[in-house]
C-alpha positions as CSV (number, residue, x, y, z in Angstrom):
1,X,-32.8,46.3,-49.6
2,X,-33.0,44.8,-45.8
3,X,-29.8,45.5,-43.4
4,X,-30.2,43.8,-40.4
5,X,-33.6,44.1,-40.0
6,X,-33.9,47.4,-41.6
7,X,-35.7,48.6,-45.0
8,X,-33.4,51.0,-46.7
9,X,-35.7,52.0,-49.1
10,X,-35.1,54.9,-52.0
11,X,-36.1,58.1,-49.9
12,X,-37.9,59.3,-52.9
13,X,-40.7,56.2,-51.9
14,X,-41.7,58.6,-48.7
15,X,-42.2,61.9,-47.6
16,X,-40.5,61.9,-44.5
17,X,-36.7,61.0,-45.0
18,X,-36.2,58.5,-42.3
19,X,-38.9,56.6,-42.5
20,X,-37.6,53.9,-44.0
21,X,-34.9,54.0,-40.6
22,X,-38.6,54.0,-38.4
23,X,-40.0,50.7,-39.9
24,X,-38.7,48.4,-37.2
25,X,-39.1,51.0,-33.8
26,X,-37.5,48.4,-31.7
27,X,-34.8,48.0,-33.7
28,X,-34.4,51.9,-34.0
29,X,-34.8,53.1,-31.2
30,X,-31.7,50.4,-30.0
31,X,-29.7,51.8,-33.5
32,X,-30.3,55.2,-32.0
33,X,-29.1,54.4,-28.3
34,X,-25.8,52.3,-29.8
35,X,-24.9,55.3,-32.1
36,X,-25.4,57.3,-28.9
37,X,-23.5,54.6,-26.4
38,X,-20.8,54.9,-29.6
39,X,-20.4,58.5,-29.3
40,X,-21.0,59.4,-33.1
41,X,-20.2,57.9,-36.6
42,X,-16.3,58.8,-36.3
43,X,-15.5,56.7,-33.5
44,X,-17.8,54.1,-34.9
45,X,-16.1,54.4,-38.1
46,X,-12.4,54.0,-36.6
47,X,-14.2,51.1,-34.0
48,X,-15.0,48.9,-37.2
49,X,-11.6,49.6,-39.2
50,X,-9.5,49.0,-36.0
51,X,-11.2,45.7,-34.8
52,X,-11.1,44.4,-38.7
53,X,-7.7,45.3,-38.5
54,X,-6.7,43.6,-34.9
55,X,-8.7,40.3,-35.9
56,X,-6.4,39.8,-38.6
57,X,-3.3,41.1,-37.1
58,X,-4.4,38.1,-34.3
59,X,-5.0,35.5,-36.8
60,X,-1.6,36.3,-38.3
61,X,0.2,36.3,-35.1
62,X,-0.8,33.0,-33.8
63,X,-0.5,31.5,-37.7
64,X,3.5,33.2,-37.4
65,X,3.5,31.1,-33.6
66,X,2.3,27.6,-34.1
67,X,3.6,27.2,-38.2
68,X,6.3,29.4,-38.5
69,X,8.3,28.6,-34.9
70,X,10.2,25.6,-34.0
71,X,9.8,25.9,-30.2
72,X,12.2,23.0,-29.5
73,X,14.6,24.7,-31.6
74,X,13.8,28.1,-30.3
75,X,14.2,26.8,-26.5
76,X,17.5,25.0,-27.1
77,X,19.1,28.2,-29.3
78,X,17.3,30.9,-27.5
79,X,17.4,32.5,-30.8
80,X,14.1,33.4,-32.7
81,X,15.9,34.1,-35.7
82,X,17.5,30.1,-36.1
83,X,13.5,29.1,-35.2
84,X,12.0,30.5,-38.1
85,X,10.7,28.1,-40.2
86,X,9.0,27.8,-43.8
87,X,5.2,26.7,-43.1
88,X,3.4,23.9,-45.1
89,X,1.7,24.4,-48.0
90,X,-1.5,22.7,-46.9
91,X,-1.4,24.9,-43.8
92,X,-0.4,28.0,-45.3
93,X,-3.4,27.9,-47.6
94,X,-6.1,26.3,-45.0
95,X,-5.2,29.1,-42.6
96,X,-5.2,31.8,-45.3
97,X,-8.6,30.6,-46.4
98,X,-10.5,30.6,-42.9
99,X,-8.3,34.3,-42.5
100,X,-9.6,35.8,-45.4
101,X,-13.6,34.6,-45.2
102,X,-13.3,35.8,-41.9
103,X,-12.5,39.0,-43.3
104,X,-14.8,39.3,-45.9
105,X,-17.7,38.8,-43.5
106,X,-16.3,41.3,-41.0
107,X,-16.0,43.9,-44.2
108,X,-19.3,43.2,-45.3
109,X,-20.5,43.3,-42.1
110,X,-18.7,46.5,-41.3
111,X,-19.7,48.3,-44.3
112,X,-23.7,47.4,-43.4
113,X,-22.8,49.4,-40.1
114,X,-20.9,52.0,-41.2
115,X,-23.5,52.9,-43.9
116,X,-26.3,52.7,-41.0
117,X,-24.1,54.8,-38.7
118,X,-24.3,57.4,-41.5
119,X,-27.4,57.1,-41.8
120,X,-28.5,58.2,-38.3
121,X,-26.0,60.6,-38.2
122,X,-28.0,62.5,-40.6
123,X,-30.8,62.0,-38.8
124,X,-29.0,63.0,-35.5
125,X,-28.0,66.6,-37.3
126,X,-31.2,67.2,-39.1
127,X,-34.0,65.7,-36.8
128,X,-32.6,66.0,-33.4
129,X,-30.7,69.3,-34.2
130,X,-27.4,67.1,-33.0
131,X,-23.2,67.1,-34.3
132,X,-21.3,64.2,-33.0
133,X,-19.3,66.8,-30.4
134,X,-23.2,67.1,-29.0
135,X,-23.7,63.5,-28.6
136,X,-20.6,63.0,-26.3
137,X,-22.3,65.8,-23.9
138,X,-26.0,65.9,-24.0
139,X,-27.5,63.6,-21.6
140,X,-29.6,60.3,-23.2
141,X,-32.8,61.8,-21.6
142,X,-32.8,64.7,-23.3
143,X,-31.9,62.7,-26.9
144,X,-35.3,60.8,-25.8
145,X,-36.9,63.9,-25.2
146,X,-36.1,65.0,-29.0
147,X,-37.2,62.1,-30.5
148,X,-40.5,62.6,-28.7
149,X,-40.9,65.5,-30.7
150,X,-40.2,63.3,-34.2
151,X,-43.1,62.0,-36.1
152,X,-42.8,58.3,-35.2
153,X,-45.8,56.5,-37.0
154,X,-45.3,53.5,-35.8
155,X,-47.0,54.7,-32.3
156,X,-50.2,55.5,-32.6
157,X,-50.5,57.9,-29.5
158,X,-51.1,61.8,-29.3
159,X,-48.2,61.9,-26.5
160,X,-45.4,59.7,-26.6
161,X,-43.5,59.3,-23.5
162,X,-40.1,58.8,-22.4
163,X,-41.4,55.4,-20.7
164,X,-43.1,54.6,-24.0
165,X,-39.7,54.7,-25.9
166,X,-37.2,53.2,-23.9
167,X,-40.5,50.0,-23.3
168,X,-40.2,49.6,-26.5
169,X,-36.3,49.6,-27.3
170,X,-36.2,46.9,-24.1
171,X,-38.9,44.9,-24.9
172,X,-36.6,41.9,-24.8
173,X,-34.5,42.7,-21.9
174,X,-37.2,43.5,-19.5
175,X,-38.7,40.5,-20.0
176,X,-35.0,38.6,-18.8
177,X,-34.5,41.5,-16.1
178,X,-37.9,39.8,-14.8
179,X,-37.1,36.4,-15.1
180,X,-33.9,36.8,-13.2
181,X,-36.0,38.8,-10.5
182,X,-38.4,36.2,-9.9
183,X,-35.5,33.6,-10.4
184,X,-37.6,31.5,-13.1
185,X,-34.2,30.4,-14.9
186,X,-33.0,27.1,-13.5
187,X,-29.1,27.6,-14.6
188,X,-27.7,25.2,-12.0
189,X,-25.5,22.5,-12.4
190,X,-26.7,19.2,-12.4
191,X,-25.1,18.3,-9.2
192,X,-25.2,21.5,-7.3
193,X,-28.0,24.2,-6.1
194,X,-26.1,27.3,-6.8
195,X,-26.9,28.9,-10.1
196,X,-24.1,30.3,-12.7
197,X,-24.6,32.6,-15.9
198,X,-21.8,34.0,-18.0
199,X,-21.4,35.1,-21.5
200,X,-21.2,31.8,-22.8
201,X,-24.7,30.9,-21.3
202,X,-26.3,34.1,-22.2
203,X,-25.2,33.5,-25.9
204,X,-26.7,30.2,-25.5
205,X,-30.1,32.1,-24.2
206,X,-30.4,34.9,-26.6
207,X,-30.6,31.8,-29.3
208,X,-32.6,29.2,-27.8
209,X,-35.2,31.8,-26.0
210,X,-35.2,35.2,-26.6
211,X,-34.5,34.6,-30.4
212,X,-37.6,32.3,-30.5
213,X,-39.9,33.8,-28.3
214,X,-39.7,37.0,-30.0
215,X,-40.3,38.5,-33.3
216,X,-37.7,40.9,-34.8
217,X,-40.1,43.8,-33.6
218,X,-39.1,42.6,-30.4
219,X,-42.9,41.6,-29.5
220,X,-43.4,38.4,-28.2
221,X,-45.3,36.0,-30.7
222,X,-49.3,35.5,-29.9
223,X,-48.7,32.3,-29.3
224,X,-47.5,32.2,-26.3
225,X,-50.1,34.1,-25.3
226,X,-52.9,31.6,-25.4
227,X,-53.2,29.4,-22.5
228,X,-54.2,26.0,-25.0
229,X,-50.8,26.2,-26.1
230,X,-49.0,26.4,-22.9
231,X,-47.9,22.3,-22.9
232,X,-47.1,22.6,-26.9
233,X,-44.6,25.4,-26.2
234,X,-43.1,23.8,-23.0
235,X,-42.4,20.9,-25.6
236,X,-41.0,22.4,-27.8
237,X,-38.6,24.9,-25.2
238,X,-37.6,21.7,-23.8
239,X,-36.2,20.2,-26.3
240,X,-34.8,23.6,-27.8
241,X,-32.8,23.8,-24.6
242,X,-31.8,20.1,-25.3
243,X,-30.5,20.6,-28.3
244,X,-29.4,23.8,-28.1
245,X,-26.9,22.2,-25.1
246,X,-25.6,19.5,-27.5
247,X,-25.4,21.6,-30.7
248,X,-22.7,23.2,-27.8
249,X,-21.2,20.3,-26.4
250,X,-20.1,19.2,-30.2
251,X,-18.9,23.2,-30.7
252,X,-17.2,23.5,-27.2
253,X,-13.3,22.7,-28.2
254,X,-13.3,25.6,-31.2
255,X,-15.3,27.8,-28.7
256,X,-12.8,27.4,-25.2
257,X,-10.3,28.1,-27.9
258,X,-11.1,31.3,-29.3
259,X,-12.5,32.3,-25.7
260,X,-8.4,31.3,-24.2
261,X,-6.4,33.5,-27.4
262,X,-9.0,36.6,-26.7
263,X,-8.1,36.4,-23.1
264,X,-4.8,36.2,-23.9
265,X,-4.5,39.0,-26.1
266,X,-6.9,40.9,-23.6
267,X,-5.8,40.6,-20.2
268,X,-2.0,39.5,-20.8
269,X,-0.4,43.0,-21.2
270,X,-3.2,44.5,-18.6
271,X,-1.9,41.6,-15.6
272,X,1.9,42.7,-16.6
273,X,1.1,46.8,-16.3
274,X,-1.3,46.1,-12.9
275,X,-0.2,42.7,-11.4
276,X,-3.0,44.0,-8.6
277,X,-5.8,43.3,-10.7
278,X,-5.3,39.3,-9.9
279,X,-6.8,40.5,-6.1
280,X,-9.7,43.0,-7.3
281,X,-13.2,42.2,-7.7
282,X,-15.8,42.8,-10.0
283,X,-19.6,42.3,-10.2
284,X,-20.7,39.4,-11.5
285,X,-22.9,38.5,-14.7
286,X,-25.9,36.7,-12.5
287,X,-25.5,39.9,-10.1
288,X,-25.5,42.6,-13.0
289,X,-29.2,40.9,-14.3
290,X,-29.9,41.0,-10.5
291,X,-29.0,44.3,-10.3
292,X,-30.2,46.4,-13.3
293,X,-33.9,48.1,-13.1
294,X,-36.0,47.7,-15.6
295,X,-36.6,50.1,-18.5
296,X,-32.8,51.1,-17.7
297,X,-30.4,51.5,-20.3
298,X,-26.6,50.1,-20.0
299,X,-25.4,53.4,-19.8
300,X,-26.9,54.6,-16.5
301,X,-26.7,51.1,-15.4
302,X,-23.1,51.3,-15.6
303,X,-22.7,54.5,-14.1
304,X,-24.9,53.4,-10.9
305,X,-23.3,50.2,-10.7
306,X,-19.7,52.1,-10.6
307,X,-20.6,54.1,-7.9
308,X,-21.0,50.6,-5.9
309,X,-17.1,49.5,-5.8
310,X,-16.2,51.9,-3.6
311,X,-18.5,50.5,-1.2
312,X,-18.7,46.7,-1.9
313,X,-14.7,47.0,-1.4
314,X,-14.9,48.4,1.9
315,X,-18.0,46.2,2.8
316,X,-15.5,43.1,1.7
317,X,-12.7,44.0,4.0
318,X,-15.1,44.3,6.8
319,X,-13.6,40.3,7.2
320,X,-10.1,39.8,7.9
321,X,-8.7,36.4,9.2
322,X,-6.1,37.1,11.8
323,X,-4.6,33.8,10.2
324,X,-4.9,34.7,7.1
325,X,-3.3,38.3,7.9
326,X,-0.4,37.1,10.0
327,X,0.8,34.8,6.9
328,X,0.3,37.8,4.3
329,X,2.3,39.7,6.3
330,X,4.9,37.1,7.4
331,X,5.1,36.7,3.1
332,X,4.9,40.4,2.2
333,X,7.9,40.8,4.4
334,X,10.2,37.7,3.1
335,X,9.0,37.7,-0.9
336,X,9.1,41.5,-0.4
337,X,12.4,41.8,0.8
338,X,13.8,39.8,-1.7
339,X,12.2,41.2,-4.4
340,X,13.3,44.6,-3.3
341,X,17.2,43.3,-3.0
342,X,17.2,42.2,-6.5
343,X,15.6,45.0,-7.7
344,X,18.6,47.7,-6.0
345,X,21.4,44.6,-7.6
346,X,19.6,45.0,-10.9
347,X,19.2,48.8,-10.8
348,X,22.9,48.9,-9.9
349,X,24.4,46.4,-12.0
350,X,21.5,45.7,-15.5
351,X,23.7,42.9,-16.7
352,X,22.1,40.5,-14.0
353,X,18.7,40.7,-14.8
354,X,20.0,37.7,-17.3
355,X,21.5,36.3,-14.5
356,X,19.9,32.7,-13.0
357,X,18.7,31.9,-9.9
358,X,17.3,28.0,-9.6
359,X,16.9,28.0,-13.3
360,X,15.1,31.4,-14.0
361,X,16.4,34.5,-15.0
362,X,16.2,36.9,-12.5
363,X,13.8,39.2,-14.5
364,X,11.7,36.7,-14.6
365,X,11.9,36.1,-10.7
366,X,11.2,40.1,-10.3
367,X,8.0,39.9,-12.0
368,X,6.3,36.8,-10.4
369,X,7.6,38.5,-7.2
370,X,5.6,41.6,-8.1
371,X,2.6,39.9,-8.9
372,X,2.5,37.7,-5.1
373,X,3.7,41.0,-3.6
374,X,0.9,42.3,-5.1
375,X,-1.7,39.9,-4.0
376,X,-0.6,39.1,-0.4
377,X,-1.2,43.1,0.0
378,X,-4.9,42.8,-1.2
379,X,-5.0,40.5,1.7
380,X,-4.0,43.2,4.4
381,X,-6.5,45.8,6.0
382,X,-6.7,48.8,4.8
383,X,-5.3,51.6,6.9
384,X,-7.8,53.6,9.2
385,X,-9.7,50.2,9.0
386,X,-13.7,50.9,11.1
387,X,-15.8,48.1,11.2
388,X,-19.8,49.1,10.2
389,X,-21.1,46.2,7.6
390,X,-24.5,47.1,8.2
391,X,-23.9,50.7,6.8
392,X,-21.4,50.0,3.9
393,X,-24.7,47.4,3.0
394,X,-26.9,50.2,2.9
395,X,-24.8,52.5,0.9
396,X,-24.1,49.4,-1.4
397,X,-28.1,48.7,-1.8
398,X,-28.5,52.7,-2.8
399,X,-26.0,51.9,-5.9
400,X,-27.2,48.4,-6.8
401,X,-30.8,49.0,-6.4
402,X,-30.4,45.4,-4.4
403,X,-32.1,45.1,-1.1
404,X,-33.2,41.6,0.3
405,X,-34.8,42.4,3.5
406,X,-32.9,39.4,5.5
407,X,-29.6,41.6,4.8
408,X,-30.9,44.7,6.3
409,X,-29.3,44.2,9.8
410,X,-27.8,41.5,9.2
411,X,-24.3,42.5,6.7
412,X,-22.2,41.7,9.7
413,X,-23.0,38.0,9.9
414,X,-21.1,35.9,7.5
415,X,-24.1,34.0,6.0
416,X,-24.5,37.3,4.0
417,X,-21.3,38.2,3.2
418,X,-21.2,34.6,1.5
419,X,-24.2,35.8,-0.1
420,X,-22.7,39.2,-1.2
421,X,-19.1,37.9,-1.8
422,X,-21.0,35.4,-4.8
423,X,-21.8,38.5,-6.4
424,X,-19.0,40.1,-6.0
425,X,-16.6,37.9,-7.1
426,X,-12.7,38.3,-7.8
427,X,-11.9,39.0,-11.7
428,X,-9.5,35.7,-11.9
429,X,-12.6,33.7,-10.8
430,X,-15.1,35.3,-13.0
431,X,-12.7,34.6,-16.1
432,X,-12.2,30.7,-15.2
433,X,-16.1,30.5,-14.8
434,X,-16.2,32.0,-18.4
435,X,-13.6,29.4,-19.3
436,X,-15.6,26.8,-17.3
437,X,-18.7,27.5,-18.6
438,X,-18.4,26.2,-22.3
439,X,-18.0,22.8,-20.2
440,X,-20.8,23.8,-18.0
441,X,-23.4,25.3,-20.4
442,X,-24.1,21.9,-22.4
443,X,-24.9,20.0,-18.9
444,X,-27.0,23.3,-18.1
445,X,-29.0,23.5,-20.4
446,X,-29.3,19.3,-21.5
447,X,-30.4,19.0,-17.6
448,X,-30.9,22.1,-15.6
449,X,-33.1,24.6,-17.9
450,X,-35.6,22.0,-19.0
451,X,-37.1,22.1,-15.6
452,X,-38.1,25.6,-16.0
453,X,-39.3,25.1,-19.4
454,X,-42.7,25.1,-18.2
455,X,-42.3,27.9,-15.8
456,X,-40.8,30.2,-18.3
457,X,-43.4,29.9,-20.6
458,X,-46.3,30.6,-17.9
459,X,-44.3,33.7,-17.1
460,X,-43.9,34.9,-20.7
461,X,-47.7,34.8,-20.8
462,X,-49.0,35.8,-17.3
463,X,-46.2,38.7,-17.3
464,X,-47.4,39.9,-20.7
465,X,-49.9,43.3,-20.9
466,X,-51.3,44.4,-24.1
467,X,-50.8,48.1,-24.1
468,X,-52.7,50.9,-26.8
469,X,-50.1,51.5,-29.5
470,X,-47.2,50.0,-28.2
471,X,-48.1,46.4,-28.4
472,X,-47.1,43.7,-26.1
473,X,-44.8,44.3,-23.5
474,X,-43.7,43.1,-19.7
475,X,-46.4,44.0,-16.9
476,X,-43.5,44.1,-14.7
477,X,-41.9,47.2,-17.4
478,X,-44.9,49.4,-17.0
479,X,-44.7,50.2,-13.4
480,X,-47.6,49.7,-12.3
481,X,-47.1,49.2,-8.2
482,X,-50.8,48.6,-7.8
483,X,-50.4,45.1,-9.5
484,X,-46.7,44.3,-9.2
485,X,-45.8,46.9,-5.9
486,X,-44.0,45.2,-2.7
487,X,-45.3,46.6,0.4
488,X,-41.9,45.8,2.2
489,X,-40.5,48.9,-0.6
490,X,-43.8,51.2,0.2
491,X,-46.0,50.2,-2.7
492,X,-49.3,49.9,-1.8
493,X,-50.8,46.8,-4.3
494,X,-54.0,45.7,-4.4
495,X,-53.2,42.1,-4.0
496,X,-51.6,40.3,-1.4
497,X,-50.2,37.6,-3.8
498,X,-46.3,37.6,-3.2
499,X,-45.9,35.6,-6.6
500,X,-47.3,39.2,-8.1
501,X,-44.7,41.1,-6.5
502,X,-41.4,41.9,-7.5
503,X,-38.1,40.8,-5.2
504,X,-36.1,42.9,-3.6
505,X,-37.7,46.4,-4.5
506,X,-37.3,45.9,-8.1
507,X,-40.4,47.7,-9.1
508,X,-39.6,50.5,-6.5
509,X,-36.3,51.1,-7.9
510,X,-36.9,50.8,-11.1
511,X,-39.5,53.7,-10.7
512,X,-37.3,56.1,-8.8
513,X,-34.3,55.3,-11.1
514,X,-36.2,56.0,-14.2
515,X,-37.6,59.1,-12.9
516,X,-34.1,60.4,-11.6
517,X,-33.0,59.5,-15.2
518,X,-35.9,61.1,-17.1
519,X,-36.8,64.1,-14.8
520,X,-39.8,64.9,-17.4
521,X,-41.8,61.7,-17.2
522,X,-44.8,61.9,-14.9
523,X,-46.4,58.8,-14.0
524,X,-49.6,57.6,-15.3
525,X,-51.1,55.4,-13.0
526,X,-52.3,57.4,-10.1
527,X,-50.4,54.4,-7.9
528,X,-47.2,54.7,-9.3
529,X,-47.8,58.6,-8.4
530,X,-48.4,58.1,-5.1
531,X,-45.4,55.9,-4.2
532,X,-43.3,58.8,-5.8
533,X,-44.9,61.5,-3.7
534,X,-44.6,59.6,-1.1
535,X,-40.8,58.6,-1.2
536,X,-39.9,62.7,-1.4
537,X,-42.5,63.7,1.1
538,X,-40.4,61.1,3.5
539,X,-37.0,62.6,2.5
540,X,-38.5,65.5,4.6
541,X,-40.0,63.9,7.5
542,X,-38.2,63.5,10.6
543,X,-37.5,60.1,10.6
544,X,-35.5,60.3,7.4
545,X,-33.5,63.2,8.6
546,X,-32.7,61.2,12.4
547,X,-31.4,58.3,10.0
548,X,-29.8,59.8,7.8
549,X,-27.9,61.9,10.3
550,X,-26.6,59.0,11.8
551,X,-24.9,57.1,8.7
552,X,-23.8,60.3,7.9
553,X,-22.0,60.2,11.2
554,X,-20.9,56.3,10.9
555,X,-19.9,57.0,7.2
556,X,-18.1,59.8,8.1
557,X,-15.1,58.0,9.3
558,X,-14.3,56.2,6.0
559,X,-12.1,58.9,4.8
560,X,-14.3,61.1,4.0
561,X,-14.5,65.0,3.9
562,X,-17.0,66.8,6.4
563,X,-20.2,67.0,4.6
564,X,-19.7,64.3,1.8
565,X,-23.0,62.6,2.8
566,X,-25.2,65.7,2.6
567,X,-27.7,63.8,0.3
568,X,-29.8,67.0,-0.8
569,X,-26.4,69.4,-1.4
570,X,-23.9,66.8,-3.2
571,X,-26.0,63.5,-4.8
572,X,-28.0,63.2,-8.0
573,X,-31.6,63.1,-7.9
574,X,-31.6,59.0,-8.5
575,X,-29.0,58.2,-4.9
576,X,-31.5,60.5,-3.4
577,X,-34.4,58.5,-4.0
578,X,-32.6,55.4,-3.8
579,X,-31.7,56.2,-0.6
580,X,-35.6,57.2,0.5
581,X,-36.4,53.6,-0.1
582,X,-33.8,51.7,1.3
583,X,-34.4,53.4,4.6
584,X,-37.9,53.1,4.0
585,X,-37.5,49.2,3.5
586,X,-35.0,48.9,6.3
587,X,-37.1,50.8,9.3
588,X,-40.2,48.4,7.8
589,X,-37.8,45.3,7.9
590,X,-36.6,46.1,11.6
591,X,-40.5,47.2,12.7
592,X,-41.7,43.6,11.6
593,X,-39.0,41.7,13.1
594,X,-39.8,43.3,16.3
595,X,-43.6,42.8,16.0
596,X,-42.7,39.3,15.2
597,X,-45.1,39.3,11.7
598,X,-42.1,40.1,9.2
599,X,-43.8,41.2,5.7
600,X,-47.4,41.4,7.2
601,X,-48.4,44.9,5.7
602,X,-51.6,44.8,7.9
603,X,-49.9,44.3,11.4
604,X,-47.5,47.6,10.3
605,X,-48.8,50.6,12.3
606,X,-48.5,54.2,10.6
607,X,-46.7,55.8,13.1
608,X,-43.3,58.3,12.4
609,X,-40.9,56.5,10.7
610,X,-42.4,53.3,9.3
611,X,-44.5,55.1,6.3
612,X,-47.0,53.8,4.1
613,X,-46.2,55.7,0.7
């Protein structure tokens, strides 16, 4: 019997008892890192009973609000109990039907994933000498390091990696994580340059590309490695995407729908407890693909990215408007003050928080209050304000793995705080683009992703390396900085072909990340090696230590302790490196404007501080 991709055959068919969990590597290796991400089969267990159980109580709820209530009624008696009403038959039985195939899949669905969870929770305990209480402490490296020591036929090698593991679970997403790098998607709108991706989109992605393109093994198919078949499969993506975008366009009402109740029942209750959260910001989903490394999974993506707000917010209220200050004040002092007088009246007498005041009660008044009181303060600086952009940027780029070489320098001018601030983006305007989007998507990809067709199919095959044993995979994914190395990060490549190089010092970070996340894996390519030895042999030089000493003094002035920024005694391995390279790319960056040949690797000399790694 198959399960999602999975061949659950009788155990007595082989002699090893997972086996028949090993088939499809891809697909275990990503069961393995969910169960892991999940935190063990109990709280997946309770997950799939609880969200079974909150579907339904959801479908109920809004069947209860649009058949069972007379609103006129209930606005004119103010009385839910006179509202009530007996729903249609036709209705009643409609709704009921849709309610309980929904449920029927989702049981049959969850019973799939409860029996796999089981599944690998016995081979958690008896391969990986794991309980669930371990899997909420031990580190994912160290998981991968166990199932290095399993018998995994399906690679024929006599050492399996940690790299060779985690390639293969993200077979798919390194491919996109590359993509996005070298900006081959097109996912503007028609009429305007600047590009937009949401969930919505990437739905629309995962089912037009990724699903096509690759196998269930996650390997792409051979035929889009053949050059003869490059204008056949251009074609064909073309009109994928086009009918992909109208198969949307006729789904779109039932889709903005379903998308406006789960943001209702999401985000209401969260706006009433924190009206704040209308003013805070939140990486984007364009600047989370931008962001993320390759070979790095979403837990330590989420962990580095985290570490980022901190930062980014302070970077953000680098830019105050004295206009726009003066009128938050002048209204945080008159919306404020009222607010606070009716709050004392109500605390004193209860009985008027029914009272009216121009037609609304005056609870009602205290919470809208709340909420603008809430936001004008967003728009205030904060206390002890100092002004250093170009720091904060620096500090941002070591969590975000982010580093375009024209921002170096240059985080005080406002060109690149637009740049940044389209990243980071306030959470009210991310949820309208998500909302926006299931108009947007059908004109994106009708008009906009059709252009790239061709693009995306020469990348899928020039960006494609056969490797011994693990099959096809993304050239970009196997870290090989001789080929894919930017000299502006301290790779040293063998070709001077900027289309060969990744943007931004993807490739560097990547390698420094996964290194500071897998402590055990050693590089293979004697390139790849270098640039590693070479980023900790500048961590001790004297040009590192003059730099760092003096962010450590600028930094030390945003409220933190004496000593915070000793990188060596207080940081993780993976800031550490991080942080080699983005001063390595910054002295380079500054060197090359000053010698008037920005990016020329040749013209750089090798003196102290600008080092060739």
């Amino acid at each position: 019997m198959e399960i999602d991709g999975v061949d659950y055959r009788p155990l007595a068919e082989s002699q090893d008892p997972f086996d028949h969990l090993k088939l499809n590597l891809h697909q275990f290796f990503n069961h393995v890192y969910k169960y892991y991400e999940q935190k063990g089969f109990l709280h997946i267990l309770l997950s799939q009973i609880l969200s079974t159980i909150a579907v339904e109580f959801g479908m109920a709820l809004i069947f209860f609000t649009v058949f069972c209530v007379n609103i006129n009624q209930l606005v004119e008696e103010k009385s839910l109990a006179v509202a009530v009403v007996t729903p249609s038959v036709t209705a009643s039985i409609a709704y009921g039907a849709l309610a309980g195939a929904y449920f029927l899949y989702q049981f049959i669905r969850s019973i799939f994933i409860i029996y796999q969870s089981w599944q690998l929770r016995k081979y958690f305990g008896s391969v990986l000498d794991m309980t669930d209480d371990d899997v909420q402490t031990t580190p994912w490296s160290e998981v991968v390091n166990r199932i290095r020591q399993d018998r995994l036929d399906g690679i024929p090698k006599s050492k399996v990696s940690s790299l060779d593991i985690i390639k293969i679970m993200m077979r798919k997403d390194n491919y996109m994580i590359g993509m996005m790098n070298q900006n081959i998607l097109n996912l503007s709108l028609p009429c305007s340059s600047s590009g937009l991706i949401t969930q919505v989109i990437e739905w629309c992605l995962s089912f037009s590309l990724m699903n096509q393109a690759f196998d269930k093994y996650g390997r792409l198919h051979p035929e889009y490695l053949r050059r003869e078949n490059h204008d056949d499969l251009t074609s064909a993506l073309k009109r994928r995407f086009f009918w992909t975008g109208l198969v949307f366009l006729i789904l779109s009402p039932f889709v903005l729908v379903l998308l406006i109740v789960y943001a209702f029942f999401t985000y209401t209750a969260q706006i009433k407890a924190s009206p704040n959260i209308l003013g805070s910001r939140t990486w984007s989903a364009l600047a989370r693909w931008k962001f993320r490394n390759f070979n790095e999974v979403g837990s330590a993506f989420n962990n580095r990215l985290n570490k980022s707000y901190e930062f980014a917010e302070k970077y953000v209220d680098q830019f105050q408007s004295p206009v726009l200050t003066a009128f938050a004040r002048f209204g945080l002092f008159t919306i404020g003050g009222v607010v606070a007088v009716l709050l004392v009246l109500t605390l004193i007498w209860d009985h008027l928080l029914d009272a009216t005041i121009g037609g609304r009660t005056v609870l009602w008044l205290l919470g809208v209050g709340g909420a603008v009181v809430g936001a004008l303060r967003m728009l205030l600086p904060p206390d002890n304000f100092v002004y250093e952009p170009n720091v904060l940027m620096e500090e941002i780029a070591k969590h975000t793995n982010y580093i375009p070489l024209d921002w170096i320098d240059n985080a005080h001018t406002r060109r690149v705080r637009d740049e940044f601030l389209g990243y980071f983006q306030y959470k009210v305007v991310v949820f309208f683009l998500e909302i926006l989007s299931v108009v947007f998507a059908p004109l994106i990809f009708m008009f906009s992703l059709p252009k790239s067709a061709d693009d995306i199919i020469r990348f899928l095959r020039e960006m494609s390396v056969e490797e011994e044993g693990l099959g096809t995979m993304c050239k970009l994914a196997c870290f090989d900085l001789a080929q894919n190395g930017n000299p502006d990060y301290g790779a040293e490549p063998v070709t001077s072909d900027p289309a060969r190089h990744t943007q931004h010092g993807k490739l560097e970070m990547s390698v420094v990340a996964f290194k500071a996340n897998h402590p055990d894996w050693e590089p293979e390519i004697d390139a790849t090696k270098k640039f590693l030895n070479g980023v900790l042999q500048y961590r001790h030089s004297e040009s590192f230590n003059r730099a760092l000493s003096d962010k450590s003094r600028h930094l030390s002035r945003f409220s933190r302790p004496a000593g915070y920024f000793d990188l060596e005694a207080t940081e993780n391995l993976g800031e550490r490196l991080s942080e080699s390279v983005v001063l390595i790319s910054s002295e380079r960056a500054r060197h090359s404007r000053a010698a008037g040949s920005r990016g020329s690797e040749s013209s750089v000399p090798l003196r102290e501080g600008v080092y060739s790694v």
